[in-house]
TIFIDREN-274676 format. One record per residue: z, x, y of N, C-alpha, C in turn. Coordinates in steps of 0.1 Angstrom, whole numbers, plus 2048, in hexadecimal, padded with zeros to 3 digits. Layout:
# TIFIDREN-274676
ZXYZXYZXY/...
//
This chain:
# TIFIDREN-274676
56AC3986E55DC3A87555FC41883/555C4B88755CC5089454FC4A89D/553C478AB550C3E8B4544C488B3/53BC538B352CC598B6527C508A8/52DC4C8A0527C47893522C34893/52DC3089C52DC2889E527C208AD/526C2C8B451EC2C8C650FC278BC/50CC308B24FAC348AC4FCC238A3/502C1D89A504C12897501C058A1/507C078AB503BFE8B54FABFF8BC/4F2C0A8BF4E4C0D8C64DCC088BD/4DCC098B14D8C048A54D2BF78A3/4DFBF28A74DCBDD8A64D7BDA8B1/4D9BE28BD4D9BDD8C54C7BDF8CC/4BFBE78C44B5BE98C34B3BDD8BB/4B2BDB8AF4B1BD18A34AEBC38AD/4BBBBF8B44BBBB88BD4B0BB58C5/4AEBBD8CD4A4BBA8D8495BBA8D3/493BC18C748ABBD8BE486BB18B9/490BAD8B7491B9B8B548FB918BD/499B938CA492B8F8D548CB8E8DC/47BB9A8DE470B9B8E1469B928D6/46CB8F8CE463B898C2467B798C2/472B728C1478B688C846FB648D8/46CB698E0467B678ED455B668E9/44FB6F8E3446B6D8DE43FB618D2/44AB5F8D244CB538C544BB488CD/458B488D7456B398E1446B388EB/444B438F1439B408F442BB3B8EE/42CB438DE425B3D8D9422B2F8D9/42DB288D2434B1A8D0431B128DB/436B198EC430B128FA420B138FD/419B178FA40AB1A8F6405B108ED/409B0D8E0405B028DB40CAF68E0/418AF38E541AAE98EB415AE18F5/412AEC901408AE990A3F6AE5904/3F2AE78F83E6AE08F03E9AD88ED/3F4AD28E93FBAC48E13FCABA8F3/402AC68FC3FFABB90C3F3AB7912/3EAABF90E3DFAB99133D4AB190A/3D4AB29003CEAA78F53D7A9A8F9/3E3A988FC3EEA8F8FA3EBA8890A/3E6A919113E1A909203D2A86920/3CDA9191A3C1A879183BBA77911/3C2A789083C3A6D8FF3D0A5E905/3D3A6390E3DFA5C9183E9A5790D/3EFA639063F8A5D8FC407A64903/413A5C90141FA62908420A72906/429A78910429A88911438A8A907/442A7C90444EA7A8FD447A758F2/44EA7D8E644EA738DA45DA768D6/467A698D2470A6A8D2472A6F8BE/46AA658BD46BA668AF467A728A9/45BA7E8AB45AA888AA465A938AC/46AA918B7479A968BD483A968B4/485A8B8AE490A898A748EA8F898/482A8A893480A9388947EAA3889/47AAA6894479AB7893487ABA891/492AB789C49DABA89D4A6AB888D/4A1AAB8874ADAAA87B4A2AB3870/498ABB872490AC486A496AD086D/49AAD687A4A0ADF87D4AFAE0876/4B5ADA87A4C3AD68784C9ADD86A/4BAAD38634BCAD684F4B8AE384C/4B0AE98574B0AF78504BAB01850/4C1AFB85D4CBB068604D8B00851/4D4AFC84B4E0AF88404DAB06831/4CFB098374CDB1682E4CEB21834/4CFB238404D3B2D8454E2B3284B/4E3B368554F9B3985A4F5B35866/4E9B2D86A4E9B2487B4F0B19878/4F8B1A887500B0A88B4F5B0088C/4F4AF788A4E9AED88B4ECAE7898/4FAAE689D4FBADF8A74F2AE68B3/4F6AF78B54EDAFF8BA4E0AFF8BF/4D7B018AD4CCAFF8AD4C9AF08B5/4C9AE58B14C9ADB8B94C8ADC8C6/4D5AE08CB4D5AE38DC4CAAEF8E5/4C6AF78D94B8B028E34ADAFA8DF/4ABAF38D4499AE98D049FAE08D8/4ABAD88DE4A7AC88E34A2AD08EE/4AAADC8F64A8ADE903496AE8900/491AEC8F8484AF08F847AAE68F9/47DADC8F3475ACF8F2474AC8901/47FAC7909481AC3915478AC991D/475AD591D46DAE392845DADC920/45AADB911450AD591044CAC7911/44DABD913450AB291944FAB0928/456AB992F452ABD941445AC4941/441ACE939432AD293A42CAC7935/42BAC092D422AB192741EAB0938/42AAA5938428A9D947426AA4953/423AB395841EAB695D410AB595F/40AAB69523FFAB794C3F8AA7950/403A9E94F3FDA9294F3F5A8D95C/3FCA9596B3FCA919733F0A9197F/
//
């Protein structure tokens, strides 16, 4: 493979790439948009901004999926607990 073949290969993915993660960003926003509706009904209704037990289940829902896909679960776990965390601080902003 000569490196002009392979420079065009990597411009390639690396397009592919950022494709993904414009869509990924748009995704989480999404996701923080409805969460913040889930904050303020949860606001209104004076019901906690934590639910632990929802948490746990999303997480061991995530977890199992990544057993059909090539994600680490431990991973996945560690970007949803810390996503969950950023939604949970917007809750209780909300509450205040």
């Amino acid at each position: 493979m000569t490196n002009q073949l392979a420079n065009k290969q990597l411009l390639e993915a690396r397009q592919k790439i950022d494709e993904i993660d414009s869509k990924l960003i748009e995704t989480l926003d999404e996701r923080f948009r409805l969460t913040w509706d889930v904050g303020l009904l949860k606001a209104e209704n004076k019901l906690d901004p934590l639910d632990k037990v929802r948490e746990a289940e999303k997480l061991a829902k995530l977890r199992s999926l990544c057993n059909k896909n090539t994600l680490n679960p431990d991973f996945i776990e560690e970007i949803f607990s810390r996503i969950m965390e950023e939604v949970v601080k917007n809750h209780q902003s909300i509450e205040r």
